[in-house]
N, CA and C of each residue as an Amber inpcrd file, in Angstrom:
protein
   555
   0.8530000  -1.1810000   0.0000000   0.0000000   0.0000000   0.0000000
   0.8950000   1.2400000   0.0000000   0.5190000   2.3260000  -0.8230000
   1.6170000   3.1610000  -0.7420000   0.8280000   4.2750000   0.2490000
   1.6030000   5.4030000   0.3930000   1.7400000   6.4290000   1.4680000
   0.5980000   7.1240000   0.9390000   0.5200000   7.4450000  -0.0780000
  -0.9920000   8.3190000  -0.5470000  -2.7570000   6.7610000   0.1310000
  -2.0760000   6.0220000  -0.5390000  -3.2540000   4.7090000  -0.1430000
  -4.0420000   5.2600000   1.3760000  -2.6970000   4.8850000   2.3250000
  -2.8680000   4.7810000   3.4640000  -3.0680000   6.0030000   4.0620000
  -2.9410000   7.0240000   3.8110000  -3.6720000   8.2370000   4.0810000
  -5.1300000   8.4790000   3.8470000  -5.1760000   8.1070000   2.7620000
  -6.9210000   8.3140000   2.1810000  -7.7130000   7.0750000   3.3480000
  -7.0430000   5.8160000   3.5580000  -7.5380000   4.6920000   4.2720000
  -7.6900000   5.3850000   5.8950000  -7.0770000   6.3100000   5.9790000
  -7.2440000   6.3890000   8.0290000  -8.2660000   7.6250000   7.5570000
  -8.0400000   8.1150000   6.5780000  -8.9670000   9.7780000   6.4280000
 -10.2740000   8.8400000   6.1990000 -10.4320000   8.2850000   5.2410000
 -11.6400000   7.6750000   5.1100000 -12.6620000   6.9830000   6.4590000
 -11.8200000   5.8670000   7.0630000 -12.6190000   4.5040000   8.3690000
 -11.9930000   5.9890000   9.6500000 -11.2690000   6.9490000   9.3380000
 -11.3140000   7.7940000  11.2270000 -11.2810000   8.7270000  11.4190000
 -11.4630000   9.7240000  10.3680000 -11.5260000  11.1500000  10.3490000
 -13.4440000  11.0390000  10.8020000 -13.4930000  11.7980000  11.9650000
 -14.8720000  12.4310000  12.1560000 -14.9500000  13.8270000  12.1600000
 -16.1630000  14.7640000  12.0570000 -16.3860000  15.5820000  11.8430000
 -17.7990000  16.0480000  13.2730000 -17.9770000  16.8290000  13.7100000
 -18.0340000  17.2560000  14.8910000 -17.6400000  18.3430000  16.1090000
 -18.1930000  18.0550000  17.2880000 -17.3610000  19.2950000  18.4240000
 -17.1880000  17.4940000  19.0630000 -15.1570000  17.9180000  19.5890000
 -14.8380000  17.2570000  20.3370000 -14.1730000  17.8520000  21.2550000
 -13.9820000  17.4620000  22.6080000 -12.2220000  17.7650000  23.3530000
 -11.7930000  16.7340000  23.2080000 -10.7850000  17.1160000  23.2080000
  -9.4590000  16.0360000  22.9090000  -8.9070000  15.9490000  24.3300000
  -7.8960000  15.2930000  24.6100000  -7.1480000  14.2770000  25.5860000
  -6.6400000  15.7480000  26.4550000  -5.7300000  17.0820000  25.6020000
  -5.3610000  18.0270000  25.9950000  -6.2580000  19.3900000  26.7000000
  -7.7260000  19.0320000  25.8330000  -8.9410000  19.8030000  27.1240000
  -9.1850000  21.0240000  25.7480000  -8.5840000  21.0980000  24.6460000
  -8.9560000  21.8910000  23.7710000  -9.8650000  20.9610000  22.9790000
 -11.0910000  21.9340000  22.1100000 -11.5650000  21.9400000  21.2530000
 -11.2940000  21.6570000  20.0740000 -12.1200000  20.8570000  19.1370000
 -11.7960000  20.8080000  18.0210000 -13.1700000  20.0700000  16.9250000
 -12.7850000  20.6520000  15.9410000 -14.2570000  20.4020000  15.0910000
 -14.1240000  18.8700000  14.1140000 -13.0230000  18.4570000  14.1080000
 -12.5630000  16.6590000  14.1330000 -11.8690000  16.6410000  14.7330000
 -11.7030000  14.9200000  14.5630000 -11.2630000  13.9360000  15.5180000
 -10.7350000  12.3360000  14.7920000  -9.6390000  12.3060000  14.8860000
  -9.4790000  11.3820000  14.3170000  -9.5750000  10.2300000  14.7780000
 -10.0630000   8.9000000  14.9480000 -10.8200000   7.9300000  16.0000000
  -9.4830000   6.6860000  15.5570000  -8.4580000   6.9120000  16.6490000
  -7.4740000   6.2810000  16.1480000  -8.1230000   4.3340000  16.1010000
  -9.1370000   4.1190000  17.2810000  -9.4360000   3.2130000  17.0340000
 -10.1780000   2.3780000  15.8140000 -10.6350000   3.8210000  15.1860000
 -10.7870000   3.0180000  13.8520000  -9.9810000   2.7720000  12.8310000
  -8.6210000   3.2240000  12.9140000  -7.7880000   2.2370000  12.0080000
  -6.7430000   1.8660000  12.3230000  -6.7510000   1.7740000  13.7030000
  -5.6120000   0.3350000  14.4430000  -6.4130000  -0.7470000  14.8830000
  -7.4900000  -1.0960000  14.7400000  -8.6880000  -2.4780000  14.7180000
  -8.7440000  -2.7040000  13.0770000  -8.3900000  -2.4040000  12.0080000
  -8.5620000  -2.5850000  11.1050000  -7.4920000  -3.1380000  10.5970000
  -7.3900000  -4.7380000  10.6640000  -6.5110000  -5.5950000   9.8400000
  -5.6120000  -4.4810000   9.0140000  -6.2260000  -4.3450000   7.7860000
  -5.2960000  -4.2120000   6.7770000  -4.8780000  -2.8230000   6.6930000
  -5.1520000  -1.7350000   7.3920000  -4.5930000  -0.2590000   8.0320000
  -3.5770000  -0.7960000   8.9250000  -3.4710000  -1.3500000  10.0890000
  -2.6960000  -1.3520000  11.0050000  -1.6120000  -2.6230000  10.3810000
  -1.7300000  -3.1880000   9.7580000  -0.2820000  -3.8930000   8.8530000
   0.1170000  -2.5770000   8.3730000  -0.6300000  -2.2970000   7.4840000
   0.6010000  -0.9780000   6.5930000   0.9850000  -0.1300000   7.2920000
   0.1610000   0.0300000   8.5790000   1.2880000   0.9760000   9.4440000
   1.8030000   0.8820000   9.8670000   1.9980000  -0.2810000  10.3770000
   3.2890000  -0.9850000  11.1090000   4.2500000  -1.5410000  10.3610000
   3.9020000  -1.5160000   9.2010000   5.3250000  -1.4900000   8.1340000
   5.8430000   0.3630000   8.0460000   4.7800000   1.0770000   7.6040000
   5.4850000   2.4650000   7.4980000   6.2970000   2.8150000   8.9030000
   5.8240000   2.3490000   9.9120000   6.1750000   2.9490000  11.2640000
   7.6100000   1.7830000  11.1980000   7.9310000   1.0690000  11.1770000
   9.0810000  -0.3410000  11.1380000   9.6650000   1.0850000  10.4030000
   9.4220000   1.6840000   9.2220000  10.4000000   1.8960000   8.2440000
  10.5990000   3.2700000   8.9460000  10.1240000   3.9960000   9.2790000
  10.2210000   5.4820000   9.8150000  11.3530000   5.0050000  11.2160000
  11.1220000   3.8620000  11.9140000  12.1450000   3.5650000  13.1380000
  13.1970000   3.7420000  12.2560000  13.3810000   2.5710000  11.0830000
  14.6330000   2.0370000  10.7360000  15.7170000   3.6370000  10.1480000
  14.3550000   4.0050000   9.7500000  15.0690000   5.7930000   9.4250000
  15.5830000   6.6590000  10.3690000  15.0510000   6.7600000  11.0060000
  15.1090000   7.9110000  12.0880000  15.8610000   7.0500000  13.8640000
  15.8840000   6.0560000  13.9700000  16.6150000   5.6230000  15.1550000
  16.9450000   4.0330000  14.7290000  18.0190000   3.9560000  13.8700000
  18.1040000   2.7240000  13.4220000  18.7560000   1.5290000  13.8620000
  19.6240000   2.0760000  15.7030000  20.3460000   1.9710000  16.3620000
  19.3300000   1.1720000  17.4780000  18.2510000   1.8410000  17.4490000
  16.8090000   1.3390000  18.4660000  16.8760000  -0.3280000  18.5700000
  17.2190000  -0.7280000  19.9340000  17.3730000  -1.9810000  20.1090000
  15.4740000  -2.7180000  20.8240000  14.5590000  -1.4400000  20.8520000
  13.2270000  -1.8920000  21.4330000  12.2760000  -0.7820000  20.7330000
  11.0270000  -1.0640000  20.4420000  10.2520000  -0.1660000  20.2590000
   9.3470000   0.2070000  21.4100000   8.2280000   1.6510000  22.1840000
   7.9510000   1.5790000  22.8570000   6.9160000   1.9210000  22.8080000
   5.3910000   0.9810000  23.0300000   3.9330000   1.8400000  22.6850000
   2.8710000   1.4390000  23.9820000   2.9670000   3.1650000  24.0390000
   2.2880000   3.6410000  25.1100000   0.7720000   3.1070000  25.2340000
   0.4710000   2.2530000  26.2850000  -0.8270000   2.1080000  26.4770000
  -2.0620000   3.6470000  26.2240000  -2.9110000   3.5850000  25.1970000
  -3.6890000   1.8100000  24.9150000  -3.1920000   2.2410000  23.8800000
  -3.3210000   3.1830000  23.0440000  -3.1870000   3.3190000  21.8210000
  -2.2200000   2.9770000  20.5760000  -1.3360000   3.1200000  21.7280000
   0.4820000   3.0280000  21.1610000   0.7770000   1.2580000  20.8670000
   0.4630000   0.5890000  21.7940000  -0.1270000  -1.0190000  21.9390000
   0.4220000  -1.7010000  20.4670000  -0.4850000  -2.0150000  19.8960000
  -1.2820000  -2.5820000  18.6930000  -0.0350000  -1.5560000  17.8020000
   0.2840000   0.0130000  17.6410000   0.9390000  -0.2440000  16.5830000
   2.2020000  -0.3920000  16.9940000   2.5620000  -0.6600000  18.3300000
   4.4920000  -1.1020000  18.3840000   4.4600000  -3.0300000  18.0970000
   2.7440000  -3.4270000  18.2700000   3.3480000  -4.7740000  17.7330000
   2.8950000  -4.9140000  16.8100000   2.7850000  -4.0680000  15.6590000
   2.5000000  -4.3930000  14.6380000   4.2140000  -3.8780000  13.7070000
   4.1530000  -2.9980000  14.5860000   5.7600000  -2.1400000  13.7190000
   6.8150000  -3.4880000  14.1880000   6.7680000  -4.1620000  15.4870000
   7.6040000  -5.4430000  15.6270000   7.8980000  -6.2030000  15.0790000
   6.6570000  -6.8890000  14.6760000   6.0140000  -7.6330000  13.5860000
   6.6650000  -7.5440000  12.5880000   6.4250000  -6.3720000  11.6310000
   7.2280000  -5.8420000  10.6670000   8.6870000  -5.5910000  10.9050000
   9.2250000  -5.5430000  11.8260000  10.6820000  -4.9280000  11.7630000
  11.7460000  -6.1300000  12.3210000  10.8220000  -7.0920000  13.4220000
  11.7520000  -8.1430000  13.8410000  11.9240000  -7.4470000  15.4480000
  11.9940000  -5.8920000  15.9310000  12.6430000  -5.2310000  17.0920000
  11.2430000  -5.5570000  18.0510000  12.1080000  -6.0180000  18.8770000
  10.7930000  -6.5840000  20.4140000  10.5430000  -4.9990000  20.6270000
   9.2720000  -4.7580000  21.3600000   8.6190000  -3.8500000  21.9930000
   8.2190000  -3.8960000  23.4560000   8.2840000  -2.9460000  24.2930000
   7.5040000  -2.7280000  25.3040000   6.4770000  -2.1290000  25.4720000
   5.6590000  -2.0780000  26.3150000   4.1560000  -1.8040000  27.1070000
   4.5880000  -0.2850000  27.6510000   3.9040000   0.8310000  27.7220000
   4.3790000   1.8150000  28.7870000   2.9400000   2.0510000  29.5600000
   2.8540000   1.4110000  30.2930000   1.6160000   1.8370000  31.3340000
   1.4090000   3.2780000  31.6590000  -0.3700000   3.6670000  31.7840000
  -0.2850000   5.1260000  31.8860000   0.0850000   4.8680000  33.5090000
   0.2110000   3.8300000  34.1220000   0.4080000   4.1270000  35.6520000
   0.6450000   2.6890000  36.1750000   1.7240000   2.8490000  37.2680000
   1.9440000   1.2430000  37.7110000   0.6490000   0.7640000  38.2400000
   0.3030000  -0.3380000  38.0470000  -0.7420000  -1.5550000  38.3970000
   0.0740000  -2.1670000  39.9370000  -1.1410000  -2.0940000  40.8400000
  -0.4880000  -2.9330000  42.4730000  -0.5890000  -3.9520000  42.3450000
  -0.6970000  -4.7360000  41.2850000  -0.6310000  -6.1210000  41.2360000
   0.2630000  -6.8550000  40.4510000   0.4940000  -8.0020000  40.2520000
   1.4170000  -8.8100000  39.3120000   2.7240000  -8.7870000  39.6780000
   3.6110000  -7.8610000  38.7160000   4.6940000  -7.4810000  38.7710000
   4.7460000  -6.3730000  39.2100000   3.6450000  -5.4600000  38.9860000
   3.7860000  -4.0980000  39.6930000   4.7240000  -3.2030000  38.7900000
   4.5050000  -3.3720000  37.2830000   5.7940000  -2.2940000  36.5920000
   5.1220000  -1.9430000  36.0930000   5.6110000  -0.2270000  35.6830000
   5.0200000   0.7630000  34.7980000   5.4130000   0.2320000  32.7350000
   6.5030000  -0.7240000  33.1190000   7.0420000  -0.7970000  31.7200000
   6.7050000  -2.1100000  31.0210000   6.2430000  -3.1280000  30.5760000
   5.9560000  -3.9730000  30.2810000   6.7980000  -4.7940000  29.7280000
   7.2830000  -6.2320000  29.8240000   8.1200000  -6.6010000  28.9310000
   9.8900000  -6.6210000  28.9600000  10.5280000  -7.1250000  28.1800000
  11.8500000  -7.5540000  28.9760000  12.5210000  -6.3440000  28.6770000
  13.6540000  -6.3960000  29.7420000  14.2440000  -4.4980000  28.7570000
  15.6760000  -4.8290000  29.7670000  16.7640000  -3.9250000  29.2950000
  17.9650000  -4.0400000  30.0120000  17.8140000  -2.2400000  30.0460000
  18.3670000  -1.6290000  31.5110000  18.5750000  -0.6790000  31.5580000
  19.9450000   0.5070000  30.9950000  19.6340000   1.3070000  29.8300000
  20.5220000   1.4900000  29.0910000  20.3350000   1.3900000  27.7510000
  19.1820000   0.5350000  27.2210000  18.6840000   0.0870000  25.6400000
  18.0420000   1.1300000  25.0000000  18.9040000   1.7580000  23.8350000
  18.1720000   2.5970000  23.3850000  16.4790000   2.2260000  22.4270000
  15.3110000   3.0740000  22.8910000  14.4370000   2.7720000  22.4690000
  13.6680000   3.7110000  21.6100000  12.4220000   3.5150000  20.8510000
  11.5970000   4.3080000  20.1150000  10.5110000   4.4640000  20.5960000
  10.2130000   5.0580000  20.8500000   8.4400000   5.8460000  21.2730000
   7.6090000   5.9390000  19.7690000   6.7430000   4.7210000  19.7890000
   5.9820000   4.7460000  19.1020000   3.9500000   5.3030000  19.2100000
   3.4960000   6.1460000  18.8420000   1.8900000   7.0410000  19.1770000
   1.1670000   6.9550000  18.2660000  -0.0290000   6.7490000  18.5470000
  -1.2590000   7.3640000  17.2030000  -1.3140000   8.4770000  16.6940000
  -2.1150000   9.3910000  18.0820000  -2.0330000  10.7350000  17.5960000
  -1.2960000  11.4280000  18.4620000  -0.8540000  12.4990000  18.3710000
  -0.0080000  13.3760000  18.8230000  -0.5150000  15.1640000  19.0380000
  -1.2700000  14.9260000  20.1010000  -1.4410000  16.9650000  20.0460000
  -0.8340000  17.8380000  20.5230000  -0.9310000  18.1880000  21.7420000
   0.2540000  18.9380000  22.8550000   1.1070000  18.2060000  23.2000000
   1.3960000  16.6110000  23.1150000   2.8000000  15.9450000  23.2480000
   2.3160000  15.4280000  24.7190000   1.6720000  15.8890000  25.4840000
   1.2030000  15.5170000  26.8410000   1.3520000  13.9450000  27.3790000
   0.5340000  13.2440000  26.7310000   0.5250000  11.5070000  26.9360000
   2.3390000  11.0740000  26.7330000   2.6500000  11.8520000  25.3990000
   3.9500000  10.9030000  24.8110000   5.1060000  11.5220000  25.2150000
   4.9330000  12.7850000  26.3880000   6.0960000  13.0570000  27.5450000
   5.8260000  12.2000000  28.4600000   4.9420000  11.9480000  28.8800000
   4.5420000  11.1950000  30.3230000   5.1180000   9.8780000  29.8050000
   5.3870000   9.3100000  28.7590000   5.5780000   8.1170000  28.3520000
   7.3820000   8.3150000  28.2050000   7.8420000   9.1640000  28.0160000
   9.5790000   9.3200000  27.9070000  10.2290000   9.8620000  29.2300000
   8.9740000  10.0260000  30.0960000   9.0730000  10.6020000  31.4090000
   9.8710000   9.2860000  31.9220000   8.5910000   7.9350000  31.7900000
   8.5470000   6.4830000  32.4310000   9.5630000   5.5280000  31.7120000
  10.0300000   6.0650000  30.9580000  10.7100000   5.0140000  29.8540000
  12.0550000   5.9460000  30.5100000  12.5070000   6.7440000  31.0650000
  14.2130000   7.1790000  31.4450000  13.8710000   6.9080000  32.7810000
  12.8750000   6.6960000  33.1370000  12.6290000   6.5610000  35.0050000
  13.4130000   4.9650000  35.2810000  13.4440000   4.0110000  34.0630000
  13.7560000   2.8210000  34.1810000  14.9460000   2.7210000  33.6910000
  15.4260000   3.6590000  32.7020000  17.3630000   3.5970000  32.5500000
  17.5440000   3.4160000  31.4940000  16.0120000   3.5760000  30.1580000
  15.6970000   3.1740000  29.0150000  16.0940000   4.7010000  28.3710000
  17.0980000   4.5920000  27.1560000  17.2850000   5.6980000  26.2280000
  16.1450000   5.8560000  25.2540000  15.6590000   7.4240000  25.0930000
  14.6390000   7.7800000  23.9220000  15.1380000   8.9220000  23.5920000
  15.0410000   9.3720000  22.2760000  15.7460000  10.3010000  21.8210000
  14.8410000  10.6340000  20.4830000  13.7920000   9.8870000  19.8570000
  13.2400000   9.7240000  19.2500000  11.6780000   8.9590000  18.7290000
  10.7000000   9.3990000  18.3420000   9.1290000   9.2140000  18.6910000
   8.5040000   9.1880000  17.2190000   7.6860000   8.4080000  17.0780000
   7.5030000   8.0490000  15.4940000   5.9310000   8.5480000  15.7950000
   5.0400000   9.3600000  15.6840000   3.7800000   8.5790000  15.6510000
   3.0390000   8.5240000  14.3720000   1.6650000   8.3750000  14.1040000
   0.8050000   8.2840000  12.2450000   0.2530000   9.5860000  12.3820000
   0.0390000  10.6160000  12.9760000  -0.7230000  11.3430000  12.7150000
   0.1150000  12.5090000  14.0450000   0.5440000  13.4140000  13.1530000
   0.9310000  15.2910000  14.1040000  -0.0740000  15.6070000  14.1680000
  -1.1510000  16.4680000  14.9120000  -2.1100000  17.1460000  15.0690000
  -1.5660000  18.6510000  14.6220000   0.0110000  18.9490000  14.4790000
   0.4710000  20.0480000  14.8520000  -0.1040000  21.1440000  15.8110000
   0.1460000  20.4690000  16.9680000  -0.8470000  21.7410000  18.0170000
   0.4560000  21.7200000  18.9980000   1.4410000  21.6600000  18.5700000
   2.4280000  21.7660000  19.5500000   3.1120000  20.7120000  20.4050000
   2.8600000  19.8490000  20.1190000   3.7900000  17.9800000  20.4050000
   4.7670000  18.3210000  19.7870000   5.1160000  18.2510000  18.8480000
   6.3020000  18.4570000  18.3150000   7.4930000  19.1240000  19.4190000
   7.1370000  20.7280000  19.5380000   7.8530000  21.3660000  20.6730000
   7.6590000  21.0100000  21.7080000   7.0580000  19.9510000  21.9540000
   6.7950000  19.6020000  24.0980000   7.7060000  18.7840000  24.0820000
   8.2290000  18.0020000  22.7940000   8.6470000  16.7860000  22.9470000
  10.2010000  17.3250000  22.8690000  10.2860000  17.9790000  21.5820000
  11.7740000  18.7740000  21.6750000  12.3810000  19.0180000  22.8720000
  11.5320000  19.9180000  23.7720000  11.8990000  20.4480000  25.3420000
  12.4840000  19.1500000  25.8380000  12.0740000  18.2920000  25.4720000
  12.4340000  17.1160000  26.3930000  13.7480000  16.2210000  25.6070000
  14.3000000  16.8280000  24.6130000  15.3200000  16.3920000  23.8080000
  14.5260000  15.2000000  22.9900000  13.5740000  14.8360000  22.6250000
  13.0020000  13.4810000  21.7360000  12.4350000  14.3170000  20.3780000
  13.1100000  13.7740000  19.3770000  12.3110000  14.4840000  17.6730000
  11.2350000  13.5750000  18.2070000  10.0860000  14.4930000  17.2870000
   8.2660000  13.6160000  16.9470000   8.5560000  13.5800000  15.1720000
   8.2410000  12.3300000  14.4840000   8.8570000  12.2240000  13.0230000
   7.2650000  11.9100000  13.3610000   6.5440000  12.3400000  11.7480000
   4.8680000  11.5560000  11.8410000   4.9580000  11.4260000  10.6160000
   3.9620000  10.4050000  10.3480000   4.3530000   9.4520000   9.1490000
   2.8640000  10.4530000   8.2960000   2.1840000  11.3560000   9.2310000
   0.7950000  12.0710000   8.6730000   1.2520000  13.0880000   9.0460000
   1.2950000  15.0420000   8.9680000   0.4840000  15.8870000   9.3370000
  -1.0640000  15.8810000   9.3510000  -1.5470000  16.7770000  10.4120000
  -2.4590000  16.8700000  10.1520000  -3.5410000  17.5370000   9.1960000
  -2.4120000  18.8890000   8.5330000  -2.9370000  19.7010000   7.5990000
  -3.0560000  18.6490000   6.1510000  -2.3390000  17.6340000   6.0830000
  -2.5880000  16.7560000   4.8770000  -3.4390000  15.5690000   5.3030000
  -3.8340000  15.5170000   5.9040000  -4.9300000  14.8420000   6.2650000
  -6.4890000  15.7090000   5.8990000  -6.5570000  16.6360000   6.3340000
  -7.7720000  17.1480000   6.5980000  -7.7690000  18.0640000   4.7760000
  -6.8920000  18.5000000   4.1170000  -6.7870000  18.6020000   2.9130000
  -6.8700000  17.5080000   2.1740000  -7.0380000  16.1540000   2.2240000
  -6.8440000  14.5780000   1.7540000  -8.0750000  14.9650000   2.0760000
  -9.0370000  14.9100000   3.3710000 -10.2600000  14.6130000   3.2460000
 -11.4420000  15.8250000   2.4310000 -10.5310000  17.0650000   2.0130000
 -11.5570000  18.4950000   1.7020000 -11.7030000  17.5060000   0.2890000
 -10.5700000  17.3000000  -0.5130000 -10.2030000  16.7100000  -1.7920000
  -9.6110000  15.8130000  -2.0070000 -10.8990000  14.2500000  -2.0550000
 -10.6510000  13.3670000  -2.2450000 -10.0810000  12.9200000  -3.4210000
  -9.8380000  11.7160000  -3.8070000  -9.0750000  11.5950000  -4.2940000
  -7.2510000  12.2250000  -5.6060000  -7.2050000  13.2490000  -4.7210000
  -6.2430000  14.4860000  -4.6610000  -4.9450000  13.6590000  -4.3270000
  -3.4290000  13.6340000  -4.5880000  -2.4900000  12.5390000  -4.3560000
  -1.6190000  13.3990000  -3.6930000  -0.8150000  13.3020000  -2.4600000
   0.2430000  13.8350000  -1.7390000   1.2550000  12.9270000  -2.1050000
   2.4520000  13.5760000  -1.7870000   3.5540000  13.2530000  -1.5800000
   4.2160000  13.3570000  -0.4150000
């Protein structure tokens, strides 16, 4: 599936239209319903090949990938899948039971890793997630997610020394959906 495909495919099954708040407490007149195209077989393969290939680009050194509960989930094992690189779990909060870890999964302290996201707005969730991932001795330096909102993730994440690479803006998304079948690059 190529990169124009799979754009029109998440604009099509998860772009809504509407009044929402989002995760960050702002407004917005869509919403992209990441759950509708990371439940979708054949969306969440091709993104977890584009996302495999955006790691292999941008942190190719990355000995783990890392996706932040819930969302992040499904595409670090799908980008695994595709890439061969084990992944971890990042809990939004330790669980008092089991093992009792915020991080899921085997890890040596010191392994450089990738922060893998759906969507991305103020960066809020996917600091709290590079917050928990150096709390354990885990290197991030770098964050892949499918979709920038551009509302300022980008710079929250910078502050924190981690690039945000997105395999979507959001201004080509929502231009993909004004004018359909229209082809980006």
């Amino acid at each position: 599936m190529t990169r124009d495909e799979l754009g029109a495919l998440v604009v099509e099954r998860a772009l809504l239209e509407g009044d929402f708040v989002l995760r960050s407490g702002r407004r917005s007149s869509w919403y992209l319903d990441k759950y509708r195209f990371e439940t979708e077989p054949q969306i969440l393969r091709a993104l977890g090949e584009a996302l495999a290939a955006a790691v292999a680009e941008c942190e190719p050194d990355a000995v783990r990938l890392a996706g932040p509960a819930l969302g992040g989930v499904a595409l670090a094992a799908s980008a695994a899948m595709a890439s061969g690189v084990p992944f971890i779990i990042v809990r939004g909060e330790t669980k008092e039971y089991g093992t009792a870890q915020r991080i899921e999964g085997a890890f040596s302290p010191g392994e450089l890793v990738c922060l893998l996201e759906d969507v991305v707005t103020s960066g809020g969730a996917l600091a709290e997630a590079v917050s928990a991932v150096r709390a354990e001795g885990l290197v991030v330096r770098n964050a892949v997610c499918v979709v920038d909102r551009e509302e300022g993730g980008s710079d929250a994440l910078a502050r924190l020394g981690v690039r945000l690479r997105a395999l979507f803006r959001a201004s080509e998304l929502l231009e993909l959906h004004k004018t359909p079948g229209k082809q980006h690059g």
